[in-house]
C-alpha positions as CSV (number, residue, x, y, z in Angstrom):
1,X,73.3,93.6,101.0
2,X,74.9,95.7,103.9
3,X,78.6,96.1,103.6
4,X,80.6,97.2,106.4
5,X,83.7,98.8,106.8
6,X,85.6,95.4,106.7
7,X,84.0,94.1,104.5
8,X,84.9,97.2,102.0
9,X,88.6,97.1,102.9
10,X,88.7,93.1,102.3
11,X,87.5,94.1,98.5
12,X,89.5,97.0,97.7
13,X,92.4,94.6,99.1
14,X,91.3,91.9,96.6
15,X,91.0,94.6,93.8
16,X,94.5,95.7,94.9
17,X,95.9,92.0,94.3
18,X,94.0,92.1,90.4
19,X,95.4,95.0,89.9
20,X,98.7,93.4,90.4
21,X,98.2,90.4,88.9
22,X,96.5,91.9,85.9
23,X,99.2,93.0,83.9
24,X,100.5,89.7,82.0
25,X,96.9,89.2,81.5
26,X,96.8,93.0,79.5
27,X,100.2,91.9,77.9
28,X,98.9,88.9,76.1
29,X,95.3,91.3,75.2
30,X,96.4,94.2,74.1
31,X,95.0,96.4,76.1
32,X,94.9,98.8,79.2
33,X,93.4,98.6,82.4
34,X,91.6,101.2,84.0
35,X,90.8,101.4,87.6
36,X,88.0,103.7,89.1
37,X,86.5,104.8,92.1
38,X,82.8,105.5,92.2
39,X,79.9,106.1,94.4
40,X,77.5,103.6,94.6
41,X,74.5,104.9,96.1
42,X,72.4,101.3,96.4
43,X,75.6,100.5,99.0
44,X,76.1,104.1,100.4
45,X,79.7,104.2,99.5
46,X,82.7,104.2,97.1
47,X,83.4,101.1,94.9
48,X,86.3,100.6,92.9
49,X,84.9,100.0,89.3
50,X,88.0,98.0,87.2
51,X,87.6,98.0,83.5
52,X,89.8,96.6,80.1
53,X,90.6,99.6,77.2
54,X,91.7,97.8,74.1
Protein backbone atom coordinates (compact mmCIF):
# COMPACT_ATOMS: atom_id res chain seq x y z
CA UNK A 1 0.00 0.00 0.00
CA UNK A 2 1.25 3.50 -1.19
CA UNK A 3 0.65 6.20 1.43
CA UNK A 4 0.90 9.65 0.52
CA UNK A 5 1.54 12.69 2.21
CA UNK A 6 -2.23 13.10 3.18
CA UNK A 7 -2.86 10.21 3.84
CA UNK A 8 0.15 10.18 6.63
CA UNK A 9 -1.03 13.49 8.11
CA UNK A 10 -4.83 12.05 8.29
CA UNK A 11 -3.20 9.20 10.67
CA UNK A 12 -0.84 10.95 12.74
CA UNK A 13 -4.11 13.32 13.23
CA UNK A 14 -6.13 10.25 14.29
CA UNK A 15 -3.18 9.01 16.51
CA UNK A 16 -3.21 12.57 17.93
CA UNK A 17 -7.11 12.25 18.95
CA UNK A 18 -6.07 8.47 20.79
CA UNK A 19 -3.62 10.06 22.36
CA UNK A 20 -6.07 12.35 23.80
CA UNK A 21 -8.68 10.25 24.43
CA UNK A 22 -6.49 7.62 25.88
CA UNK A 23 -5.97 8.65 29.20
CA UNK A 24 -9.33 7.55 31.19
CA UNK A 25 -8.71 4.48 29.35
CA UNK A 26 -4.82 4.17 31.19
CA UNK A 27 -6.71 5.41 34.45
CA UNK A 28 -8.99 2.52 34.77
CA UNK A 29 -5.60 0.02 33.53
CA UNK A 30 -3.03 0.92 35.30
CA UNK A 31 -0.74 1.74 33.11
CA UNK A 32 1.20 4.19 30.84
CA UNK A 33 1.14 4.99 27.38
CA UNK A 34 3.95 5.41 25.22
CA UNK A 35 4.04 6.99 21.92
CA UNK A 36 6.85 6.49 19.29
CA UNK A 37 7.95 7.49 16.05
CA UNK A 38 9.66 4.99 13.79
CA UNK A 39 10.82 4.39 10.37
CA UNK A 40 9.01 2.00 8.49
CA UNK A 41 10.90 1.04 5.65
CA UNK A 42 8.03 -1.31 3.78
CA UNK A 43 6.18 2.40 3.55
CA UNK A 44 9.33 4.61 3.18
CA UNK A 45 8.55 6.78 6.07
CA UNK A 46 7.94 7.52 9.79
CA UNK A 47 5.02 5.85 11.58
CA UNK A 48 3.96 6.70 14.90
CA UNK A 49 4.09 3.24 16.89
CA UNK A 50 1.60 3.71 20.22
CA UNK A 51 2.04 1.14 22.90
CA UNK A 52 0.45 0.33 26.74
CA UNK A 53 3.39 0.06 29.86
CA UNK A 54 1.69 -1.54 32.74
Amino acid sequence: MKTNRRQFLILGAAAATAARLGPTFVARTGGRRILTLVYDKGLGMMRAVDRLIP
